[in-house]
C-alpha positions as CSV (number, residue, x, y, z in Angstrom):
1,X,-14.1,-7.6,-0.5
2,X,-10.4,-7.9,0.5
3,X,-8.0,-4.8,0.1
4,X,-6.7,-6.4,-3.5
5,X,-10.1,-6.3,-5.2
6,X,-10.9,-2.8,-3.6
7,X,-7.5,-1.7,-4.9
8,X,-8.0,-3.4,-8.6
9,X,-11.6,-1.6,-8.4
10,X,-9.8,1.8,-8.3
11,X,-7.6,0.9,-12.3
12,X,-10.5,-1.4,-13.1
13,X,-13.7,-1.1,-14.0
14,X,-17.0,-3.0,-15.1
15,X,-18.6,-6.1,-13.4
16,X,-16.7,-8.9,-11.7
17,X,-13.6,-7.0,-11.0
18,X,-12.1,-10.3,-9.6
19,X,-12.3,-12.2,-12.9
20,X,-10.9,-9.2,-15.0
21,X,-7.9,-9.1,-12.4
22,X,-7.0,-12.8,-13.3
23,X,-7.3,-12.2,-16.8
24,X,-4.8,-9.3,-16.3
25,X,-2.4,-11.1,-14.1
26,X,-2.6,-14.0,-16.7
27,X,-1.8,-11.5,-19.2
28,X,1.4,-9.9,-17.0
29,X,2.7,-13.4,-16.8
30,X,2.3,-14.1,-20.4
31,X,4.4,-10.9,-21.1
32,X,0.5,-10.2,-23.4
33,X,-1.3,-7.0,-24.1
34,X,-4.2,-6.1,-22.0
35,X,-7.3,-8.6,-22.7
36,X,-10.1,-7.4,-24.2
37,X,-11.9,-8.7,-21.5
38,X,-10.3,-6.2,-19.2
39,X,-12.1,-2.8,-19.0
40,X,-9.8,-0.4,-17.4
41,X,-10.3,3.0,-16.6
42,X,-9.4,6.3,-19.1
43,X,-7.0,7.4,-16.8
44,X,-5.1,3.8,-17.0
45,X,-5.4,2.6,-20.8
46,X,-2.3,3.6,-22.2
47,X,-0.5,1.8,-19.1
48,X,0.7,-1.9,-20.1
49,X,0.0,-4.6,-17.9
50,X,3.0,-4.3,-15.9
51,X,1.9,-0.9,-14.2
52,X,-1.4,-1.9,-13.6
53,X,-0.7,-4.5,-11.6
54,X,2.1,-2.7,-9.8
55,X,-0.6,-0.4,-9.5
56,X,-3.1,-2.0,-8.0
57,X,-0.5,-3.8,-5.8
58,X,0.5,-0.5,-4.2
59,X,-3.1,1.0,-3.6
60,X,-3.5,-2.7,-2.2
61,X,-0.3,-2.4,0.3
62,X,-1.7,1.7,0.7
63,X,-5.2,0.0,2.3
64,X,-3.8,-2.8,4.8
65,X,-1.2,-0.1,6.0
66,X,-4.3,2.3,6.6
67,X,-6.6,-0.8,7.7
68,X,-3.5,-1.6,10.6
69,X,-3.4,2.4,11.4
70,X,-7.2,2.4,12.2
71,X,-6.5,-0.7,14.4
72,X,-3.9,0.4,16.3
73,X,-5.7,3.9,16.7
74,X,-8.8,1.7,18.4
75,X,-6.5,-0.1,20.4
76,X,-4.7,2.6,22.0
77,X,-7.8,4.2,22.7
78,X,-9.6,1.5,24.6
């Protein structure tokens, strides 16, 4: 699972978290509502399309900034 679809896992919710994150970004390009296809967490579903993509994109740049920390930790250490 790369860090986007872990991150998108975190706003959205259901099966085949990949598709629904197209259908969203198709959405956010479309300047559209959120799909009904989408589920999205309670916290998130008065957010437009927008956020939850800039959303997700955060939590994903959040996850390869901790991936590279745990990285360099093992590298010093060796």
């Amino acid at each position: 699972m790369t860090n986007l679809l872990r991150a998108a896992s975190f706003v959205l919710c259901g099966d085949n978290v990949e598709e629904k994150l197209e259908s969203l970004y198709d959405a956010c390009d479309k300047k559209l509502p959120i799909p009904s296809d989408v589920e999205v967490w309670e916290k998130f579903e008065l957010e437009s399309c927008e956020v939850l993509i800039e959303i997700i994109e955060d939590l994903e740049i959040q996850f390869n900034e901790a991936n590279q920390d745990f990285i360099n930790g093992l590298l010093k250490t060796k």
